[in-house]
Steps between C-alpha positions, in 0.01 A plus 500: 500500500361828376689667774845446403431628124550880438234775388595440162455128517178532684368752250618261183313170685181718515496633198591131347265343718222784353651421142377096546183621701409677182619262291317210633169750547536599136499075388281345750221782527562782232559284188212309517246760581607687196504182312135416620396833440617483128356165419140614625519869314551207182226269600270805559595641108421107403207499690399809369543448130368140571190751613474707204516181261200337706290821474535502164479141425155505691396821341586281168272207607219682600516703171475128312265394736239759383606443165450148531168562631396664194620268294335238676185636491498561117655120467235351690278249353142623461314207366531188367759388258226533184398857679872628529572341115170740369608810683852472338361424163248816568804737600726370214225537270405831654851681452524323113212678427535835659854494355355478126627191477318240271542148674603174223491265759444355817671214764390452758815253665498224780475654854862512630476458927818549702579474818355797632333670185312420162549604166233592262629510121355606184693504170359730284513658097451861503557729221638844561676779443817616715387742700145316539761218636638745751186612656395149579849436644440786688147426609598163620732641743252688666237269480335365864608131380906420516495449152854420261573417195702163478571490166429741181572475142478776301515481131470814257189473264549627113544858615705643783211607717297161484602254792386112535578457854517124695524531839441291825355686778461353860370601826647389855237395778590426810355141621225500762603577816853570423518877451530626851 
């Protein structure tokens, strides 16, 4: 059959039949190497912000994990309930005093036990002045003992600088066994 078609036939069958060669190379075996080639260059950006979040998500937990132990270890119960109850009423009374703060009164309140942690409370009357006030705020927040105020009331005495002050103060313990 090729025989009885001319040069120029011949030479426009090969370079058809080269034409659907290509064509069929290009969509069977070109197309979806390139394809494949695409979709991994995407999973490998995934994978490597997918990467990046994990190293900094552990960097994060191991960061609260040493926190955590810190905290744990000043949370920890120490003693008995009765021994825990004295120290807080020791600090509390400690940083009234050191503040120049003349106590009024004194509550000890009902033991409040969670799940995983206890509360020791104390309501307490102090008398003050403002910046006498401040110093014990701040001296609670560096105290050893996790130590907050609750509650406060703060009423101005006769003159501006005189403070009656009614506050309840409580300290978180972890329960035996439970801080890790």
């Amino acid at each position: 059959m090729l025989a009885r078609l001319s040069m120029r036939e011949k030479r426009l069958a090969a370079v058809t039949a080269a034409v659907v060669v290509a064509a069929v190379a290009y969509r069977f075996v070109i197309l979806p190497q390139v394809t494949r080639m695409w979709d991994l260059a995407d999973k490998a950006a995934t994978s490597e912000i997918n990467l990046s979040e994990m190293e900094q998500a552990l960097a994060r937990a191991s960061r609260v994990e040493g926190e955590y132990a810190g905290y744990a270890a000043e949370i920890a119960q120490k003693g008995t309930d009765l021994e825990e109850s004295v120290a807080f009423l020791h600090t509390v009374s400690d940083l009234t005093t050191a503040d120049g703060m003349k106590p009024t009164s004194q509550e000890s309140l009902p033991i409040e036990v969670g799940s995983y942690y206890k509360l020791f409370s104390v309501r307490m009357g102090v008398a003050t002045r403002p910046v006498w006030l401040a110093r014990f705020v701040a001296a609670l927040e560096k105290s050893e003992q996790v130590i907050r105020i609750e509650d406060i009331r703060i009423v101005a005495l006769d003159d501006s600088e005189n403070l009656s002050v009614n506050m309840k103060l409580t300290r978180v313990v972890a329960r035996e066994g439970e801080a890790k």
